[in-house]
Gaussian input, Z-matrix of N, CA and C with variables (Angstrom, degrees):
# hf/3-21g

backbone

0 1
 N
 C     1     B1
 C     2     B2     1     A1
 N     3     B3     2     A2     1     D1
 C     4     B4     3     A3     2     D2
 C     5     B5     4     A4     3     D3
 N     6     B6     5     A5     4     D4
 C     7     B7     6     A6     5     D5
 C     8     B8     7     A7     6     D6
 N     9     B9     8     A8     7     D7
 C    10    B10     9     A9     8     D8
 C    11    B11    10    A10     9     D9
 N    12    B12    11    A11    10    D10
 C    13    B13    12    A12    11    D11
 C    14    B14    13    A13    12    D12
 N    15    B15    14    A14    13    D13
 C    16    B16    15    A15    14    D14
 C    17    B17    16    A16    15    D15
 N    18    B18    17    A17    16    D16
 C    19    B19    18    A18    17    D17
 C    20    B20    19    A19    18    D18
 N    21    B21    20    A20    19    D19
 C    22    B22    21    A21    20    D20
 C    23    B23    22    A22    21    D21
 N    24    B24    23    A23    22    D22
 C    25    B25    24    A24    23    D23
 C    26    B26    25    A25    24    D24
 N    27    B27    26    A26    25    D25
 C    28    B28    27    A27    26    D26
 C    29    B29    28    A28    27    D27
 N    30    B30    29    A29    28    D28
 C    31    B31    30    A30    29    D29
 C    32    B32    31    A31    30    D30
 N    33    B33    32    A32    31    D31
 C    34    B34    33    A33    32    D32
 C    35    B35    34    A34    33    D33
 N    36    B36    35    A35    34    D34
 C    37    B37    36    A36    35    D35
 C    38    B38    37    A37    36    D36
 N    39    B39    38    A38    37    D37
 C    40    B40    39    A39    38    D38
 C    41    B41    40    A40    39    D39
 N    42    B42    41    A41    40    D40
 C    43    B43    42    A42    41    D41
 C    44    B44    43    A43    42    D42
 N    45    B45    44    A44    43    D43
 C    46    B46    45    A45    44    D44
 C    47    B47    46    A46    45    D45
 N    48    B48    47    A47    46    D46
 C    49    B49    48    A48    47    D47
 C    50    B50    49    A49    48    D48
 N    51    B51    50    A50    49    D49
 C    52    B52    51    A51    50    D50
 C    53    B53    52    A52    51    D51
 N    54    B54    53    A53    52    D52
 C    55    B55    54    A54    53    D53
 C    56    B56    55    A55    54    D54
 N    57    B57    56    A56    55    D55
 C    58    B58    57    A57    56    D56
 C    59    B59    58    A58    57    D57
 N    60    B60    59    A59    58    D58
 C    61    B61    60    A60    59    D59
 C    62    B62    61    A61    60    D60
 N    63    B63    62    A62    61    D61
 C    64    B64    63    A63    62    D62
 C    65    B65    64    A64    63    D63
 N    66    B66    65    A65    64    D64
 C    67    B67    66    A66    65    D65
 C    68    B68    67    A67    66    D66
 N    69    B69    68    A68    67    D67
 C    70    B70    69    A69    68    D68
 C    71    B71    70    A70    69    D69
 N    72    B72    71    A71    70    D70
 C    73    B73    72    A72    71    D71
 C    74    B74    73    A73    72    D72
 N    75    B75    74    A74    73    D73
 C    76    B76    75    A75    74    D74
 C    77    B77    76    A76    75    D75
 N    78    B78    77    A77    76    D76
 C    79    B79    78    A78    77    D77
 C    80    B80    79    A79    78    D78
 N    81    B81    80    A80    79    D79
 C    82    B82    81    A81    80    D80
 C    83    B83    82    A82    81    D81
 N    84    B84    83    A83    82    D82
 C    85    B85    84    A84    83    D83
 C    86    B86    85    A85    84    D84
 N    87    B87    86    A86    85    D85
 C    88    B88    87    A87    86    D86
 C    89    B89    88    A88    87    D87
 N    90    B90    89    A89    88    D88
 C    91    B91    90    A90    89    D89
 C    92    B92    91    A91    90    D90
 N    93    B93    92    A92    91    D91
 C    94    B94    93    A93    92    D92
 C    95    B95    94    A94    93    D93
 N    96    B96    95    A95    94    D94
 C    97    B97    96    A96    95    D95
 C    98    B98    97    A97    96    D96
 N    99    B99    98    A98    97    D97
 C   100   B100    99    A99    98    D98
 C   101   B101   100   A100    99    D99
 N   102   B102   101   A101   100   D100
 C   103   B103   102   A102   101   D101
 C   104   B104   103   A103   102   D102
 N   105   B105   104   A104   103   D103
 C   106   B106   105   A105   104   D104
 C   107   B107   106   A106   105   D105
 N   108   B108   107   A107   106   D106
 C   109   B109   108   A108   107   D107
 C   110   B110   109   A109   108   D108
 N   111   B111   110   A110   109   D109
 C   112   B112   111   A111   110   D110
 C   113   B113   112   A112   111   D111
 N   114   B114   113   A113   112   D112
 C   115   B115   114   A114   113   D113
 C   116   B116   115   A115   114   D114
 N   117   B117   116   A116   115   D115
 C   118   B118   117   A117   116   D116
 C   119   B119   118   A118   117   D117
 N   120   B120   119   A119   118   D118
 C   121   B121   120   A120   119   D119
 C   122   B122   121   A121   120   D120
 N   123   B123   122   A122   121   D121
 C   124   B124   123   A123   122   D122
 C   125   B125   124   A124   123   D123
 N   126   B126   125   A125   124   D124
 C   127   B127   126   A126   125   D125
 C   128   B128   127   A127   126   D126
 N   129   B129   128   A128   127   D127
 C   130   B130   129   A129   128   D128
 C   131   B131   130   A130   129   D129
 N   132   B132   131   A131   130   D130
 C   133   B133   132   A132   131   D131
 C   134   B134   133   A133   132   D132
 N   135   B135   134   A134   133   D133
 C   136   B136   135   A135   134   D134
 C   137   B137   136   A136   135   D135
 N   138   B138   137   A137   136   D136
 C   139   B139   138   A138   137   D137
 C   140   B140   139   A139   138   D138
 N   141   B141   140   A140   139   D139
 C   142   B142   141   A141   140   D140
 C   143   B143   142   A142   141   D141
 N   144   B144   143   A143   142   D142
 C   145   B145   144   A144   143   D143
 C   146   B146   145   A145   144   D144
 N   147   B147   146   A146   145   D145
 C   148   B148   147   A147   146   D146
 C   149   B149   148   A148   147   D147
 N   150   B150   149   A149   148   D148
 C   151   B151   150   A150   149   D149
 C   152   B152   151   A151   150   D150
 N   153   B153   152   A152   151   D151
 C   154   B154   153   A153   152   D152
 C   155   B155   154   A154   153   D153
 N   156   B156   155   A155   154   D154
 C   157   B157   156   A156   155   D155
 C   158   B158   157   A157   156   D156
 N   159   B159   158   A158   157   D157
 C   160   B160   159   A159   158   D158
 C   161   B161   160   A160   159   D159
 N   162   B162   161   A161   160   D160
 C   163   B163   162   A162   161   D161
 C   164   B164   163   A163   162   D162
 N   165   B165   164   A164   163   D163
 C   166   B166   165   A165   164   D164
 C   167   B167   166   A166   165   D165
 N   168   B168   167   A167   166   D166
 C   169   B169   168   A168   167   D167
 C   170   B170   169   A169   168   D168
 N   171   B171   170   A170   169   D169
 C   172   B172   171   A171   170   D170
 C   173   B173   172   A172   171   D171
 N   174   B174   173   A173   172   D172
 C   175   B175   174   A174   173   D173
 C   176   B176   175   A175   174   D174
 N   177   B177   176   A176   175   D175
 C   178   B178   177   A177   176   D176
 C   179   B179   178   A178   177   D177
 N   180   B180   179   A179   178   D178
 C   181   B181   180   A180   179   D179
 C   182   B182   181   A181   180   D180
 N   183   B183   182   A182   181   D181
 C   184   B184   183   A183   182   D182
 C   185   B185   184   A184   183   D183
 N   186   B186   185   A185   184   D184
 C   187   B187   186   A186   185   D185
 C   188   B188   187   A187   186   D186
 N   189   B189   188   A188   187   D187
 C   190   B190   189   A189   188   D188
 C   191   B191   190   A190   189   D189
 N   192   B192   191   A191   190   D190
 C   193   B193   192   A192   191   D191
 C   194   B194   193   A193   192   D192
 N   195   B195   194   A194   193   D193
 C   196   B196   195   A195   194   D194
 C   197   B197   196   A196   195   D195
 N   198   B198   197   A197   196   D196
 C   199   B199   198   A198   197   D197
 C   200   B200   199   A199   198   D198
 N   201   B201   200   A200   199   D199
 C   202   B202   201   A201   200   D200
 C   203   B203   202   A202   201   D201
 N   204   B204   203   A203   202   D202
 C   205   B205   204   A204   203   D203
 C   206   B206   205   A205   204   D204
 N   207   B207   206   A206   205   D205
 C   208   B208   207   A207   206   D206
 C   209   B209   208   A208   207   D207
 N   210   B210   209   A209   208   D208
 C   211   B211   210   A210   209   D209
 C   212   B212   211   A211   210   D210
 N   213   B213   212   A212   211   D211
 C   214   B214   213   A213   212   D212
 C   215   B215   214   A214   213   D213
 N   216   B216   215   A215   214   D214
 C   217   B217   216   A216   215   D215
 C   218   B218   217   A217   216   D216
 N   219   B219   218   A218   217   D217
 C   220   B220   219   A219   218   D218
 C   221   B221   220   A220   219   D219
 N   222   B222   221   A221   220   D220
 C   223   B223   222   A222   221   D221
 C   224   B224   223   A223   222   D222
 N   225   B225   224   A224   223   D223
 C   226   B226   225   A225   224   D224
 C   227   B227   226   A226   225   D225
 N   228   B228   227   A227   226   D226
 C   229   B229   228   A228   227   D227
 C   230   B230   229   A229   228   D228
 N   231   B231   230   A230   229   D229
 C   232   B232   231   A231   230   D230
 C   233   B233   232   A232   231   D231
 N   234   B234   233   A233   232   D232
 C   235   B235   234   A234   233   D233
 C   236   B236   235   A235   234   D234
 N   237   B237   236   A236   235   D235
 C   238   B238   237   A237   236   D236
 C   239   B239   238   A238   237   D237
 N   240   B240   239   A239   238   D238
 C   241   B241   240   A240   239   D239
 C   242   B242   241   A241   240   D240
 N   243   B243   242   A242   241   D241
 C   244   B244   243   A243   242   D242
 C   245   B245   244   A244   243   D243
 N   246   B246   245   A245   244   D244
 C   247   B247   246   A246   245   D245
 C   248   B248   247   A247   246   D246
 N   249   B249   248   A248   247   D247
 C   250   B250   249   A249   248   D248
 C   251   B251   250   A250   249   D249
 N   252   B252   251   A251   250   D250
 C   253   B253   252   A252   251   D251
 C   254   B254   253   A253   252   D252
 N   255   B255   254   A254   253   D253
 C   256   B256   255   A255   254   D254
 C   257   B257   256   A256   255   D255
 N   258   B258   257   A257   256   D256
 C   259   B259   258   A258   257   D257
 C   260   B260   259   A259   258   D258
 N   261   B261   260   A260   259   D259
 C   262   B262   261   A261   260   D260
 C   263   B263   262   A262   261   D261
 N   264   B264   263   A263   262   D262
 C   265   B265   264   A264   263   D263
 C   266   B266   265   A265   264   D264
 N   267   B267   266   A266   265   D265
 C   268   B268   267   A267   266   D266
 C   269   B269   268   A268   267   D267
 N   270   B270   269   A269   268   D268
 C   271   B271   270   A270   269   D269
 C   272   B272   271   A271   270   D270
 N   273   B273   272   A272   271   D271
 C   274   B274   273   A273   272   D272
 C   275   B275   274   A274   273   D273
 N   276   B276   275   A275   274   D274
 C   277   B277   276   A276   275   D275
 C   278   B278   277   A277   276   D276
 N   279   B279   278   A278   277   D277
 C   280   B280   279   A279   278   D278
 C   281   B281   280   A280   279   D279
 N   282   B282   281   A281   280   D280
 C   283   B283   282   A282   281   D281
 C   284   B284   283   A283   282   D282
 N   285   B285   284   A284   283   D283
 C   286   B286   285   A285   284   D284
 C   287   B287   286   A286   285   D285
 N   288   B288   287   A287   286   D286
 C   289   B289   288   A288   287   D287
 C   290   B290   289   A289   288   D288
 N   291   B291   290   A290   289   D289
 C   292   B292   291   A291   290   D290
 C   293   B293   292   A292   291   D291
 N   294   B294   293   A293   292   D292
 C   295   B295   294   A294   293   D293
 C   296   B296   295   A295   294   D294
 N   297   B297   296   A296   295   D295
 C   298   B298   297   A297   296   D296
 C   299   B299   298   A298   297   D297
 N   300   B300   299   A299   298   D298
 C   301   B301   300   A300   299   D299
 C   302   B302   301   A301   300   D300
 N   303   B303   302   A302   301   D301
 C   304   B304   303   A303   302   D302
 C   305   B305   304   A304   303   D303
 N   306   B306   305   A305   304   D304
 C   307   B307   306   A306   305   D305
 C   308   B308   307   A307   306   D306
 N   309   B309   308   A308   307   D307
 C   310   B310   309   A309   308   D308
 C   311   B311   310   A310   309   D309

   B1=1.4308
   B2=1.5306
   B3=1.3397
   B4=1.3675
   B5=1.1282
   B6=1.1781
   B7=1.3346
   B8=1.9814
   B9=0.6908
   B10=1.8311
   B11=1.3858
   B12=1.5183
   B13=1.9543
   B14=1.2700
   B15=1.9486
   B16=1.2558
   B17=1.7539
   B18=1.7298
   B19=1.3554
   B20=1.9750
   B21=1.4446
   B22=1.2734
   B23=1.4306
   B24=1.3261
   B25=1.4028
   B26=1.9899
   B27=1.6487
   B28=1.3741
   B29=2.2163
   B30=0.8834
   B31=1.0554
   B32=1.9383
   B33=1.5488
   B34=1.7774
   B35=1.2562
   B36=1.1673
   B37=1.6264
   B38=1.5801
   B39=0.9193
   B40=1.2484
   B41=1.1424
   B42=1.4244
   B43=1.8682
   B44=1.2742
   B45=1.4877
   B46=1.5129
   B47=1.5395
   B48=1.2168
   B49=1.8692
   B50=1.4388
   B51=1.0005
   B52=1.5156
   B53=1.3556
   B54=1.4832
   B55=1.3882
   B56=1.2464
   B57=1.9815
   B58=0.7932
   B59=1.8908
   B60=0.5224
   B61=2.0554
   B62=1.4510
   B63=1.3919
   B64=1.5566
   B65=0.9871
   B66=1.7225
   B67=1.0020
   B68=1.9754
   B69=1.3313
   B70=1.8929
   B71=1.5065
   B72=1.3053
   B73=2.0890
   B74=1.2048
   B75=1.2731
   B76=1.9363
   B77=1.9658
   B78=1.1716
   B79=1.1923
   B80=1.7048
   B81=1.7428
   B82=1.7595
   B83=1.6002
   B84=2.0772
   B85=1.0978
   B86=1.4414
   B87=1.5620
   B88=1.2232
   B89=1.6113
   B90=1.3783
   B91=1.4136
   B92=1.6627
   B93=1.6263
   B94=1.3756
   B95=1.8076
   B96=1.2462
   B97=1.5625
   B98=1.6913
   B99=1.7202
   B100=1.4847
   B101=1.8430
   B102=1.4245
   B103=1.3464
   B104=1.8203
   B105=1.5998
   B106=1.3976
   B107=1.4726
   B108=1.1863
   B109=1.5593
   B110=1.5959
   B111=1.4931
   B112=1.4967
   B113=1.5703
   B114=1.2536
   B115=1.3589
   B116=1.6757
   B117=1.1904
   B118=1.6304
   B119=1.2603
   B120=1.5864
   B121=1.7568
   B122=1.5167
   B123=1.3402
   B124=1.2317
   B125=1.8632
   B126=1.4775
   B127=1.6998
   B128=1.5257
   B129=1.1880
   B130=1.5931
   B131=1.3580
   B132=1.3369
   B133=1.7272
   B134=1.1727
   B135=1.2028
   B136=1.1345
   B137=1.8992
   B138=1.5247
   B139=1.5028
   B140=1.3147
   B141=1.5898
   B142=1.3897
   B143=1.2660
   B144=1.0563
   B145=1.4243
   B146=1.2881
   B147=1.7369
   B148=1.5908
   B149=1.3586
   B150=1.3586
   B151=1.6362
   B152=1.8890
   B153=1.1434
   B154=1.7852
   B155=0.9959
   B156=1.7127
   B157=1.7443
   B158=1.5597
   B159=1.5071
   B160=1.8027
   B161=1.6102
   B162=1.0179
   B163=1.6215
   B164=1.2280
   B165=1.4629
   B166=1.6678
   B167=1.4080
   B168=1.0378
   B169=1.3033
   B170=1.4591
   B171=1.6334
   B172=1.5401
   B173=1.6443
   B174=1.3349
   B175=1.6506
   B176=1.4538
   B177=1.0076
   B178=1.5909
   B179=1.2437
   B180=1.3805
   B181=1.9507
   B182=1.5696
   B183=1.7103
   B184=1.4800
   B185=1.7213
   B186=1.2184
   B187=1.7100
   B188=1.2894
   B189=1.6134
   B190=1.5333
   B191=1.3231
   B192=1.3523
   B193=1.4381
   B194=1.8795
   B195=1.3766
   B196=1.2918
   B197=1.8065
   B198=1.5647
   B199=1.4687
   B200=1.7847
   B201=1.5514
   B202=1.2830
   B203=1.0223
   B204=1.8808
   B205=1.5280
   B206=1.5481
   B207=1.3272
   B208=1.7752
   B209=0.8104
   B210=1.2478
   B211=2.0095
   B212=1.6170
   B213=1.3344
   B214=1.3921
   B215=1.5144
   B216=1.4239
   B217=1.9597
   B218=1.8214
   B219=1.1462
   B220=1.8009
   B221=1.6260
   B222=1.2074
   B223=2.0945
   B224=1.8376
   B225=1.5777
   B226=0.9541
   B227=2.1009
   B228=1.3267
   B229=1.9081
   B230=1.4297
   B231=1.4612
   B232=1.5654
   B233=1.6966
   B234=0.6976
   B235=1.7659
   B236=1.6392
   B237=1.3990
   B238=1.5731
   B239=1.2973
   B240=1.3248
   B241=1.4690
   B242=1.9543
   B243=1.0665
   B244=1.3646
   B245=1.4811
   B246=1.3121
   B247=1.4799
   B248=1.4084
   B249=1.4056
   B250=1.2453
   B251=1.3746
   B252=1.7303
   B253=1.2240
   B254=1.6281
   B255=1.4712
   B256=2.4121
   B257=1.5499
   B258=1.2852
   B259=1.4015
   B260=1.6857
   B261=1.6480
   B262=1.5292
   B263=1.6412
   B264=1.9296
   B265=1.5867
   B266=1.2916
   B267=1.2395
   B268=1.4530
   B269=2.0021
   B270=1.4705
   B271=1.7803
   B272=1.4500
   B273=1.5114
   B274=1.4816
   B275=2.1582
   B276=1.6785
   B277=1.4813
   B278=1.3460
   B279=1.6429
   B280=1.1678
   B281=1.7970
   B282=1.2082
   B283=2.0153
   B284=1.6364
   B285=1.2181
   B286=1.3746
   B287=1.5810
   B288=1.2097
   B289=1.4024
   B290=1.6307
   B291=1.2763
   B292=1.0520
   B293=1.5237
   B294=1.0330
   B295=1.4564
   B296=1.9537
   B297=1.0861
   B298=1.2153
   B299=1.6405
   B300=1.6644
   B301=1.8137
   B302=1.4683
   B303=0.6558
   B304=1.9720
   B305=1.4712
   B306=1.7408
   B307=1.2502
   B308=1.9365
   B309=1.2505
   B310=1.6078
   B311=1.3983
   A1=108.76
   A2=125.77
   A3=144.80
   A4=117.05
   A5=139.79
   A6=129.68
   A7=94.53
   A8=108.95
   A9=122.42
   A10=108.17
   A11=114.59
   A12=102.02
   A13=74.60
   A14=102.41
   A15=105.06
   A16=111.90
   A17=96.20
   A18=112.65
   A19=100.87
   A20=112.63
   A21=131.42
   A22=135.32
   A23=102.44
   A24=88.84
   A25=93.72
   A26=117.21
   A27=114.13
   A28=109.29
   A29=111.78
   A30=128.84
   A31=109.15
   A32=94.41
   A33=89.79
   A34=118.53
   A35=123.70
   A36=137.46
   A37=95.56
   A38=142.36
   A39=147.18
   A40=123.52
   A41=115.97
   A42=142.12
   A43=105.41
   A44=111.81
   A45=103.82
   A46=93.10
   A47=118.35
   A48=123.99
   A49=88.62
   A50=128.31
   A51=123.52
   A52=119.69
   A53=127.13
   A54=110.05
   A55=120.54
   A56=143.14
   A57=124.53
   A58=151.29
   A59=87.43
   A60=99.55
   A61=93.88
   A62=123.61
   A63=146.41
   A64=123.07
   A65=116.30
   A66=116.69
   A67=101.41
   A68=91.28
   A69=90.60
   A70=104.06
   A71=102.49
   A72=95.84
   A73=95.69
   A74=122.42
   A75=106.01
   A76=90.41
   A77=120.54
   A78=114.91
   A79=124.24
   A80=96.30
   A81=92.78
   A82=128.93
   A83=113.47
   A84=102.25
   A85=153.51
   A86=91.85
   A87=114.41
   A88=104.60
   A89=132.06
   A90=124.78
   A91=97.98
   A92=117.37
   A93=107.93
   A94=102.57
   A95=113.97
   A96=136.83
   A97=112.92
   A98=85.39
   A99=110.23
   A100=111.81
   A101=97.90
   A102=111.04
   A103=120.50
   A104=107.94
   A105=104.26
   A106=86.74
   A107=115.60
   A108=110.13
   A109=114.80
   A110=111.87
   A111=137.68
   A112=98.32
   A113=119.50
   A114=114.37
   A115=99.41
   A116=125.47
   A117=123.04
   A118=138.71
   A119=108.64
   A120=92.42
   A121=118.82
   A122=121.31
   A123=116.29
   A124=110.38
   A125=98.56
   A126=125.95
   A127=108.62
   A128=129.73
   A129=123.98
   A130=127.07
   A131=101.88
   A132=99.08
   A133=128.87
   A134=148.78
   A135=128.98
   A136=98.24
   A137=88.55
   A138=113.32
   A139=109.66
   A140=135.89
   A141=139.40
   A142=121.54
   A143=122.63
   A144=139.54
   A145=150.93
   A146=97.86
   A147=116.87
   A148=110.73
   A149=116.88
   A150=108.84
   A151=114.18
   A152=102.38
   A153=121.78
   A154=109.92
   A155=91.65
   A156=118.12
   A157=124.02
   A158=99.01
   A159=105.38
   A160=88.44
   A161=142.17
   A162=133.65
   A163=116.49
   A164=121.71
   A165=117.18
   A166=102.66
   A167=141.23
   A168=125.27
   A169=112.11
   A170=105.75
   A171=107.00
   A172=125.93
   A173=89.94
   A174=107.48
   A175=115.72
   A176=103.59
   A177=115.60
   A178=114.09
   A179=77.52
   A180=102.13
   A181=106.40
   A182=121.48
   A183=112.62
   A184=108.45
   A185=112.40
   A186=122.94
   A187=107.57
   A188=113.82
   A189=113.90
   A190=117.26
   A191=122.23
   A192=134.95
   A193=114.96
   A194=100.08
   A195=115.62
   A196=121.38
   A197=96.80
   A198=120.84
   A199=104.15
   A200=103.09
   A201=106.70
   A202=118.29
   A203=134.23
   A204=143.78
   A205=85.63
   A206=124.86
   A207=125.08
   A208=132.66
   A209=113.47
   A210=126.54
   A211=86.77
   A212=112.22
   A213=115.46
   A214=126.92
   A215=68.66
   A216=103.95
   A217=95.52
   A218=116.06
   A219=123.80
   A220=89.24
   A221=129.00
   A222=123.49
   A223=97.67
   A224=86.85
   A225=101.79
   A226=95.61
   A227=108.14
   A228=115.44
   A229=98.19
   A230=125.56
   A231=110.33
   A232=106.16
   A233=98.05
   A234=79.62
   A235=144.08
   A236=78.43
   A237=123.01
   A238=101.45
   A239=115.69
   A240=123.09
   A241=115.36
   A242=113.58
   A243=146.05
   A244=95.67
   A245=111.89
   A246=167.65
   A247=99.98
   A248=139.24
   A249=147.14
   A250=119.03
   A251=113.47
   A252=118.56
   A253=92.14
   A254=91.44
   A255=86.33
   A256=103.84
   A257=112.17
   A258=131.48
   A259=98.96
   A260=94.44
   A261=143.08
   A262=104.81
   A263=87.86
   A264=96.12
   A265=106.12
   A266=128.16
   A267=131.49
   A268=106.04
   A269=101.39
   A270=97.68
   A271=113.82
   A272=125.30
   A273=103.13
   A274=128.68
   A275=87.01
   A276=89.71
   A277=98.84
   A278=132.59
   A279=133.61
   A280=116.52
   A281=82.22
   A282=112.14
   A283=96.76
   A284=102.81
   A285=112.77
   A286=131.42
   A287=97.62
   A288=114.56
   A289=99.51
   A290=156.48
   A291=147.56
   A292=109.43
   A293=131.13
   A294=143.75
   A295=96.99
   A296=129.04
   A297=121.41
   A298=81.09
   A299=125.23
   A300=106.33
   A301=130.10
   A302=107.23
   A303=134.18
   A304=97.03
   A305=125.31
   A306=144.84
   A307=80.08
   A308=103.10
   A309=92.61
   A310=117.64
   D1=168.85
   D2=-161.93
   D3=-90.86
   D4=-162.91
   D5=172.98
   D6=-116.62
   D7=5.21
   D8=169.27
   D9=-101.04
   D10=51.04
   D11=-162.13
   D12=-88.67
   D13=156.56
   D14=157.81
   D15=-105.84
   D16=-170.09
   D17=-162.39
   D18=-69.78
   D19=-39.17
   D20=177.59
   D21=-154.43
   D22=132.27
   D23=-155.38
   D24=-110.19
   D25=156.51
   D26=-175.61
   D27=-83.23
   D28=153.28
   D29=-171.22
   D30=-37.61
   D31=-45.82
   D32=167.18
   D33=-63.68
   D34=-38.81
   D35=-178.48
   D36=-61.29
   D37=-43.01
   D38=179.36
   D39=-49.78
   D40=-77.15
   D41=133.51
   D42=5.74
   D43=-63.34
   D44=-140.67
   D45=-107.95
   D46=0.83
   D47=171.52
   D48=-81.40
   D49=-64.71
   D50=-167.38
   D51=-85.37
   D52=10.70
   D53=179.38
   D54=75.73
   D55=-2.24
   D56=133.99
   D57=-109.46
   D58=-156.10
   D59=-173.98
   D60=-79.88
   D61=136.19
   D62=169.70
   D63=-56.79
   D64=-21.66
   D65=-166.71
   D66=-96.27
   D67=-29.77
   D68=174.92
   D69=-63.93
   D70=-24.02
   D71=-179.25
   D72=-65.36
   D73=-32.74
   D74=-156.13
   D75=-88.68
   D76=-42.17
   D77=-174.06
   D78=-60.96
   D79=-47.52
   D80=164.68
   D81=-52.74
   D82=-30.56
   D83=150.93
   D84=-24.15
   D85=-61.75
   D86=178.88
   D87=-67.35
   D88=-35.17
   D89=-154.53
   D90=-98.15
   D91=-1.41
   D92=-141.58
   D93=-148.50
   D94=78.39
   D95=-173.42
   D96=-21.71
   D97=-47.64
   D98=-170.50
   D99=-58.56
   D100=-40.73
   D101=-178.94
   D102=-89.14
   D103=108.00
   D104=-164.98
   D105=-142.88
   D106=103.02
   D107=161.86
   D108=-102.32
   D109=157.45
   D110=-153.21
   D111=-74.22
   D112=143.49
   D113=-174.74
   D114=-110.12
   D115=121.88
   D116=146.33
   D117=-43.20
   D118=152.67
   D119=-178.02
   D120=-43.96
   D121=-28.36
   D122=-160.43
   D123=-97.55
   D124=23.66
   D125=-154.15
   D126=27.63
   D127=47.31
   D128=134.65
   D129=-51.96
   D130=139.40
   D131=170.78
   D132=-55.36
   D133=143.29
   D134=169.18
   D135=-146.93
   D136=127.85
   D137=-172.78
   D138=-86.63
   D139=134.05
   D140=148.83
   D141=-64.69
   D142=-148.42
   D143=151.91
   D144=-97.73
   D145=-24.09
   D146=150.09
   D147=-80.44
   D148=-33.14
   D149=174.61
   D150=-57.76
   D151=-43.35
   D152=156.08
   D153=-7.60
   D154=-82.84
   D155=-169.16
   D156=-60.96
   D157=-30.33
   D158=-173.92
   D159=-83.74
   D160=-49.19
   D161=173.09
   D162=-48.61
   D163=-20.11
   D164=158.68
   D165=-94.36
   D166=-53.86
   D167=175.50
   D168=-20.02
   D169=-50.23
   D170=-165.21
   D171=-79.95
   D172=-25.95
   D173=163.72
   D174=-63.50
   D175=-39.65
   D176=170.52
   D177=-31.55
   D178=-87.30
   D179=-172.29
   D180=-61.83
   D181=-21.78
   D182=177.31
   D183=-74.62
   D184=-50.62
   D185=-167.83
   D186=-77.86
   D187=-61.31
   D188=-167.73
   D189=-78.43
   D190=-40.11
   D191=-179.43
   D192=-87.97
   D193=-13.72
   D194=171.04
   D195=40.01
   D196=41.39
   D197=177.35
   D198=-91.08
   D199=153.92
   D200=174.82
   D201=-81.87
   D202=-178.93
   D203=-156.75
   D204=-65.21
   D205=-68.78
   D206=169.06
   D207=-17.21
   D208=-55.97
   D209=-167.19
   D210=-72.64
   D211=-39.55
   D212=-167.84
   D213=-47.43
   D214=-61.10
   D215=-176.79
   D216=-59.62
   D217=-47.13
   D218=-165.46
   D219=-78.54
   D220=-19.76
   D221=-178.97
   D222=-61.57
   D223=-53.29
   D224=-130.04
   D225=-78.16
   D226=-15.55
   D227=169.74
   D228=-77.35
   D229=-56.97
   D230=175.43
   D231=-47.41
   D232=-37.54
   D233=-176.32
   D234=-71.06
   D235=-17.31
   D236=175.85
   D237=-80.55
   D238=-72.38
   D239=175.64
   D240=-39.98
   D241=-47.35
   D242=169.48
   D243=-22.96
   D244=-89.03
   D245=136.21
   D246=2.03
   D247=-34.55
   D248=-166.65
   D249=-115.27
   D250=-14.47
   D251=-162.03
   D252=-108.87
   D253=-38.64
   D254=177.28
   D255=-59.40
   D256=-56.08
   D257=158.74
   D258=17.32
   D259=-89.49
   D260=-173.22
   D261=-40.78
   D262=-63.00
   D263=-171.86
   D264=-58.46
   D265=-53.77
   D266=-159.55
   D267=-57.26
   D268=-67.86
   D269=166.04
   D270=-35.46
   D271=-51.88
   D272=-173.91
   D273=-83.78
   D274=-0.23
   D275=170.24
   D276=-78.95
   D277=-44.89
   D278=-162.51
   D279=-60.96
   D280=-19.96
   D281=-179.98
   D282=-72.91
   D283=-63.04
   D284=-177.66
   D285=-49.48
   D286=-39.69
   D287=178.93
   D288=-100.53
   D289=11.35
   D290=113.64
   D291=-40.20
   D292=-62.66
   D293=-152.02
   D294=-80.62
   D295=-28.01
   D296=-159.79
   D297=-100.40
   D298=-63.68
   D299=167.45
   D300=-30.97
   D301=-32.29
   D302=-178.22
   D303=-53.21
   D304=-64.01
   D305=-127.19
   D306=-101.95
   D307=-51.69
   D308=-177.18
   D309=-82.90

């Protein structure tokens, strides 16, 4: 993307950044928790930029890694999970090391 990214982009804009068909956007939706884009008044899709990114994630693991909608869907919660636990760790060192400055 450009240095003009926008806030959301519509479902063709999407497609045609990444090289696929509109209709796999609407279907990975459906197959793919991770992927939920914002609907407009007029309920159009409308894509972010993490929505972006988890649609390459998924291309990824569909084309290059050549895993099924499953393996996919299961990559893609470890990663999340992953993602949630440094998360975790990191707040409670920061806890920690409050508390040990504190003491001195």
């Amino acid at each position: 993307m450009d240095n003009n990214t926008k806030l959301y982009y519509d479902t063709n804009e999407v497609a045609e950044l990444l090289g696929c068909q509109p209709s796999a956007l609407r279907f990975w939706e459906k197959k793919f928790p991770h992927l939920c884009p914002k609907r407009d008044s007029r309920n159009r899709r409308r894509y972010t930029e993490s929505d972006i990114e988890v649609i390459r994630k998924i291309m990824y693991q569909r084309e290059t890694q050549g895993r099924s909608i499953k393996a996919t869907r299961q990559q893609l919660n470890h990663r999340e999970m992953a993602q949630n636990v440094i998360h975790r760790l990191t707040r409670i060192r920061s806890f920690l090391e409050e508390i040990r400055d504190s003491i001195h």
